[in-house]
N, C-alpha and C positions, 0 to 999 in steps of 0.2 A: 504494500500500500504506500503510497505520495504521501509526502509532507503533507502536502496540500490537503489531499482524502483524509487525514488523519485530523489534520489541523480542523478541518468542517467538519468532521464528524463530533469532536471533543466540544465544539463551539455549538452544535446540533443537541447534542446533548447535557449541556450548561441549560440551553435555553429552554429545555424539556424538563428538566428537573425542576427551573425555574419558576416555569408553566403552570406544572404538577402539583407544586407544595402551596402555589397562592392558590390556585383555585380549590384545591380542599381545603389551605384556611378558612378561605373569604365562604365557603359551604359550610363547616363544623364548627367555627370557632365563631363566637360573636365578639363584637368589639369591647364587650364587657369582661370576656372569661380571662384568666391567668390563671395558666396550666403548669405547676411547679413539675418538673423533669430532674433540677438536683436543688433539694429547698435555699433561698439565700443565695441562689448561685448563676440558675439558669431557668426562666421560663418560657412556655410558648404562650403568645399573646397575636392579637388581632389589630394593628394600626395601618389605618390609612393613610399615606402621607405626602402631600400635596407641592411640601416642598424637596429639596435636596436636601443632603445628607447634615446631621447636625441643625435643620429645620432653614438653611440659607436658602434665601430668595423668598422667605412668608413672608417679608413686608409687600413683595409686589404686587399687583393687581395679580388675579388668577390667569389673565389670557398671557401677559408678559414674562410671566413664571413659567407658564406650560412651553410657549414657543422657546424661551431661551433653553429649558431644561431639553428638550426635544431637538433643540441645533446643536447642542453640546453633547448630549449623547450618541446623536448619528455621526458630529464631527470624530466622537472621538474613535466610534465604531470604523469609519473609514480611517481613519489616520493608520491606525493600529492595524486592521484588517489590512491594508497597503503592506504596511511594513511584513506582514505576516506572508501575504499572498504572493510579494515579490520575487526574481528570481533569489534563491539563496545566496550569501556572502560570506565571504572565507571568514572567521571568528565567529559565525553564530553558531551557538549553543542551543541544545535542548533544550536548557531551564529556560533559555530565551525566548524557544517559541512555543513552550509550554506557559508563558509569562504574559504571552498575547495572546495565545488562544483565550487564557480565561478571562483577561480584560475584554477581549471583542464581546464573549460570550456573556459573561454579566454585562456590559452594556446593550447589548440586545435583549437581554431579558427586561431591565430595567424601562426603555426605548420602546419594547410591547404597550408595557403598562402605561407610560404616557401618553402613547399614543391611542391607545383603544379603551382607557378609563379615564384616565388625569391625573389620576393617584398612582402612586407604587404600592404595593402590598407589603411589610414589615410585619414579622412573626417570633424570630428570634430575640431575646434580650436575655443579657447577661448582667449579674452585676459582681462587682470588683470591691468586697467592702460596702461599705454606704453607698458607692458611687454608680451607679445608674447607668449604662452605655445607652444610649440610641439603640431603637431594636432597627435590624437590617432583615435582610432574606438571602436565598442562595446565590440572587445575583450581586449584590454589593461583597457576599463572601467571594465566591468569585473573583472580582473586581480589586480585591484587597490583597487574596491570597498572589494574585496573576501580578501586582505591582510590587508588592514583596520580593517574588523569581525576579522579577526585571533589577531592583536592586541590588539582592544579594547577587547577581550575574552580572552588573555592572562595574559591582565592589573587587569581586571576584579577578573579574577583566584589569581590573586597574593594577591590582595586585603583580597580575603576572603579564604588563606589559615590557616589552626591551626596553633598556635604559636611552636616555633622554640623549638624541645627536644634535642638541644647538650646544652642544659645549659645556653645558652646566651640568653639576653632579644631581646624579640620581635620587643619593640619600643612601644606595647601598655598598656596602663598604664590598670590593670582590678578596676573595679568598688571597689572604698574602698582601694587599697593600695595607698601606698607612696614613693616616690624613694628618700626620702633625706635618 
């Protein structure tokens, strides 16, 4: 199987699973219930949510909210999709296009629900102590987990690049010299 076959299938099913878990929320669960899974730690709950992540963009009118969130999601969906779908380039990694599948893919999930409700569907919420996270759903996990690969792989990259030809040092000492 193709990068590519593999990469859409992985991004095919993000968006399936995505599908899968709001629409049985938004069936089973009312926007009243909270369903303890590990007490104090983890529950499944039912929020609608109108704005972007952390509630950015609820000040703006609802049509200005929808459009911007809806051009930002398909931007990012093409950006990343591009980069993913292009021909391949000598240094890319797995975890790298394991890192954009799952961002396309939770952004398409997300990019559904804007566009064919207005809302995104949020189920998941965890808390940290007293502290309360924002509940998300599969595609923001997604979305989170796929930007993570892209930095640890970036970090990664940086780590094991050749050392620096405009002249200046590296910062790495090689085996047997001395810098006094």
């Amino acid at each position: 199987m193709t990068h590519r076959l593999q990469s859409a299938s992985i991004i095919a099913g993000v968006v399936l699973l995505d599908r899968l878990t709001k629409i049985y929320i938004r069936t089973h669960v009312s926007p009243w219930d909270v369903i303890p899974v590990i007490p104090g730690f983890f529950n499944i709950v039912h929020t609608e949510n109108p704005a972007a992540a952390f509630g950015v963009f609820a000040n703006l009118s609802p049509e200005w909210r929808r459009l911007l969130l809806i051009g930002v999601s398909a931007a990012v969906a093409v950006i990343v999709g591009y980069l993913l779908f292009r021909a391949p380039r000598s240094g890319e990694t797995n975890m790298m296009r394991i890192g954009f599948v799952l961002v396309v893919g939770g952004a398409l999930g997300n990019l559904w629900d804007r566009l064919f409700r207005g809302t995104v569907t949020d189920f998941l919420q965890l808390f940290f102590g007293s502290y309360e996270f924002p509940s998300f759903n599969v595609a923001d996990s997604a979305i989170t987990i796929g930007a993570a690969l892209l930095l640890i792989d970036l970090w990664r990259s940086g780590r094991k690049s050749p050392a620096r030809h405009d002249g200046g040092s590296s910062g790495v000492l090689e085996k047997g010299t001395d810098r006094s």
